[in-house]
C-alpha positions as CSV (number, residue, x, y, z in Angstrom):
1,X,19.2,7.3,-9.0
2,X,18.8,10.1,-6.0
3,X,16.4,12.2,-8.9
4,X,14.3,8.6,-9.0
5,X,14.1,8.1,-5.8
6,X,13.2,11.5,-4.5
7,X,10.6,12.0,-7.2
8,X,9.2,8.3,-6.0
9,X,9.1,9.4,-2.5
10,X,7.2,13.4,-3.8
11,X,4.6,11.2,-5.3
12,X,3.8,8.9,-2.5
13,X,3.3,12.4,-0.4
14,X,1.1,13.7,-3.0
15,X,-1.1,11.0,-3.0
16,X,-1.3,10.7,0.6
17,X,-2.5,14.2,0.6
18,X,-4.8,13.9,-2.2
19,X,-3.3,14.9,-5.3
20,X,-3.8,12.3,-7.2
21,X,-2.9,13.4,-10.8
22,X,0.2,15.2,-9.8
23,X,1.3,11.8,-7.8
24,X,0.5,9.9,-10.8
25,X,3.1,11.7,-12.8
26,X,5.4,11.7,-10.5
27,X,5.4,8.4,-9.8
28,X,5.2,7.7,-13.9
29,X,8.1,9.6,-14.2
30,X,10.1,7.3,-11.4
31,X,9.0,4.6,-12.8
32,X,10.3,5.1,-16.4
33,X,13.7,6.6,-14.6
34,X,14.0,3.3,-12.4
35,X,13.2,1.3,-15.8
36,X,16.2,3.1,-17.5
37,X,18.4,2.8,-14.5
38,X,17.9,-1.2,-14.8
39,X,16.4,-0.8,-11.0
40,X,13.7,-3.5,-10.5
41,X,13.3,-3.6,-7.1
42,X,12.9,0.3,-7.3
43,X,10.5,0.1,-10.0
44,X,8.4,-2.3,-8.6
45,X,8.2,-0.4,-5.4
46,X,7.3,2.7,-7.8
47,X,4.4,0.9,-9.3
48,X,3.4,-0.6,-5.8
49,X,2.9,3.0,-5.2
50,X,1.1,3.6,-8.0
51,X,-1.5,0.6,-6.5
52,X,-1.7,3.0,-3.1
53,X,-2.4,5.9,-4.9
54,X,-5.0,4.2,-7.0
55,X,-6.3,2.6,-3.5
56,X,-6.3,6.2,-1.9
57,X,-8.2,7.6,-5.0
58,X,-10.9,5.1,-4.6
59,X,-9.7,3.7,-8.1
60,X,-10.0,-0.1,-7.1
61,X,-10.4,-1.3,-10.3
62,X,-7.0,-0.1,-11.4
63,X,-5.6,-0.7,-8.3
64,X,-6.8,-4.5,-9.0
65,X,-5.5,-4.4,-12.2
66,X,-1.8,-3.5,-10.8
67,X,-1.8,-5.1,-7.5
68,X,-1.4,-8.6,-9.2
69,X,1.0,-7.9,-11.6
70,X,3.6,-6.3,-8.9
71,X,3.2,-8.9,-6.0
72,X,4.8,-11.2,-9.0
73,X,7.5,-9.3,-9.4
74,X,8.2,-8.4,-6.0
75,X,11.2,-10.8,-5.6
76,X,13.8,-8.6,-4.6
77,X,11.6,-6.4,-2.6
78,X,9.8,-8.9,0.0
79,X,8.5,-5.3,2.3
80,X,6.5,-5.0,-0.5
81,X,4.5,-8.0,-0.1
82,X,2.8,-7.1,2.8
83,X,1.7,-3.9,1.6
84,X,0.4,-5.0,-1.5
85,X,-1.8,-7.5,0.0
86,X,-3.3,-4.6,2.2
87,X,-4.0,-2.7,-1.0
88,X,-5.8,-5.7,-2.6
89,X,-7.9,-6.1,0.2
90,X,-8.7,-2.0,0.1
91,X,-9.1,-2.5,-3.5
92,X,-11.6,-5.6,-3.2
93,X,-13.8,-3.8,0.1
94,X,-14.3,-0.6,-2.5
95,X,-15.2,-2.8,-4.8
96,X,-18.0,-4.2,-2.2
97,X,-16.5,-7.9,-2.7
98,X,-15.1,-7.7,1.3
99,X,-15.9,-11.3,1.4
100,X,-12.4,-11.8,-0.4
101,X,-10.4,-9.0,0.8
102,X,-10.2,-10.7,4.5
103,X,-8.0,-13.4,3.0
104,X,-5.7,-10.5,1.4
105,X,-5.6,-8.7,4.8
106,X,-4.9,-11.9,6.8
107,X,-2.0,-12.8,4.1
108,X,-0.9,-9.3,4.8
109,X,-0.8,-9.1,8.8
110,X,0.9,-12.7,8.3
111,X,3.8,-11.7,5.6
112,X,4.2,-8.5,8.0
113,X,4.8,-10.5,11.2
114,X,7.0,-12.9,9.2
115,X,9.2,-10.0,8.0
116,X,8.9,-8.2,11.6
117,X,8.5,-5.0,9.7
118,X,5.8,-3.6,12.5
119,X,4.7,-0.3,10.4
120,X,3.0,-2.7,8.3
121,X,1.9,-4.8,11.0
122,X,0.2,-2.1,12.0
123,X,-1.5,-1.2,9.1
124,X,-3.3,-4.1,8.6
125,X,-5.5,-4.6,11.9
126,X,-6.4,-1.0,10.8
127,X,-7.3,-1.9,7.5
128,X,-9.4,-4.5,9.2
129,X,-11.1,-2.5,11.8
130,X,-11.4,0.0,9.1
131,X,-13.3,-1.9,6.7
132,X,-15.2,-3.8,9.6
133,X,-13.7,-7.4,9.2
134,X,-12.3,-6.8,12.3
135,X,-13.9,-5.7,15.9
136,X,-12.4,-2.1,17.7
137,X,-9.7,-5.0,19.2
138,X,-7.6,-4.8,15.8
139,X,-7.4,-0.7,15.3
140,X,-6.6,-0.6,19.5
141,X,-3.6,-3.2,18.2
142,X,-2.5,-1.0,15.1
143,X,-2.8,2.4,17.5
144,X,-0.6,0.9,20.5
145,X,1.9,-0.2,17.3
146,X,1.7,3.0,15.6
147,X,1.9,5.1,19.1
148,X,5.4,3.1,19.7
149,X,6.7,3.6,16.6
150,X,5.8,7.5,16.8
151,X,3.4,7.6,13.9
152,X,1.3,10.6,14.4
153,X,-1.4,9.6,11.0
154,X,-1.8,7.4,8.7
155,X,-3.7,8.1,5.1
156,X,-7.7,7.2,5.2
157,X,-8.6,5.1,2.6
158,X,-12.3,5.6,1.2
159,X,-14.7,3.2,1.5
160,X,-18.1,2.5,0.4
């Protein structure tokens, strides 16, 4: 279970710094691990990572393809909700349909607040001011957050 973990946790750093392949097989390989453990709350944060990196590559149609699939089966793992409505609304703006990804970044900042998990809080007025469905007020919110909490950067997502 550590192996999993720690080779879930390499890929997410790998695609936050751009290496996108490499983070794809690690993450594969976590996945399948988790699967064999009988882990599902572990695998499904695995393949929400998969949905990041996808996001972070600029692969939105993949990322939409995923994204769906893993907010279903997201039961056990309600932290995840959040983040993969954040990731739907990334994937939909590269996709140049931003008239549906405010809904998935409202749902997001609203799942977030319920959960009071304020890292994702955070990231969601800055997916908003980011992506300009949101005025300089909602990344000055998500900076005051992420100053409190001692975050020092968070990934850039491309967008069209």
């Amino acid at each position: 279970m550590g192996v999993a973990l720690a080779t879930s946790n390499l890929g997410r750093v790998a695609a936050r710094v751009r290496r996108f392949d490499e983070a794809l097989d690690l993450l594969a390989e976590a996945l399948a691990a988790f699967e064999a453990l009988g882990s599902e709350a572990l695998a499904r944060e695995t393949e929400a990572r998969r949905a990041e990196c996808f996001v972070l590559a600029g692969r939105y149609q993949e990322a939409l393809d995923v994204t769906p699939a893993v907010l279903e089966a997201a039961e056990e793992n309600p932290l995840l909700y959040p983040l993969l409505e954040r990731l739907h609304g990334y994937a939909l703006v590269q996709a140049r349909r931003a008239e549906e990804a405010g809904a998935r970044f409202e749902r997001s900042l609203e799942l977030a607040r319920e959960l009071e998990a304020d890292y994702e809080v955070a990231l969601t007025p800055e997916a908003l001011g980011r992506t300009g469905l949101a005025g300089p007020e909602a990344e000055a919110e998500s900076q005051a957050i992420l100053e409190r909490l001692g975050v020092l950067s968070t990934p850039r997502v491309p967008l069209p």
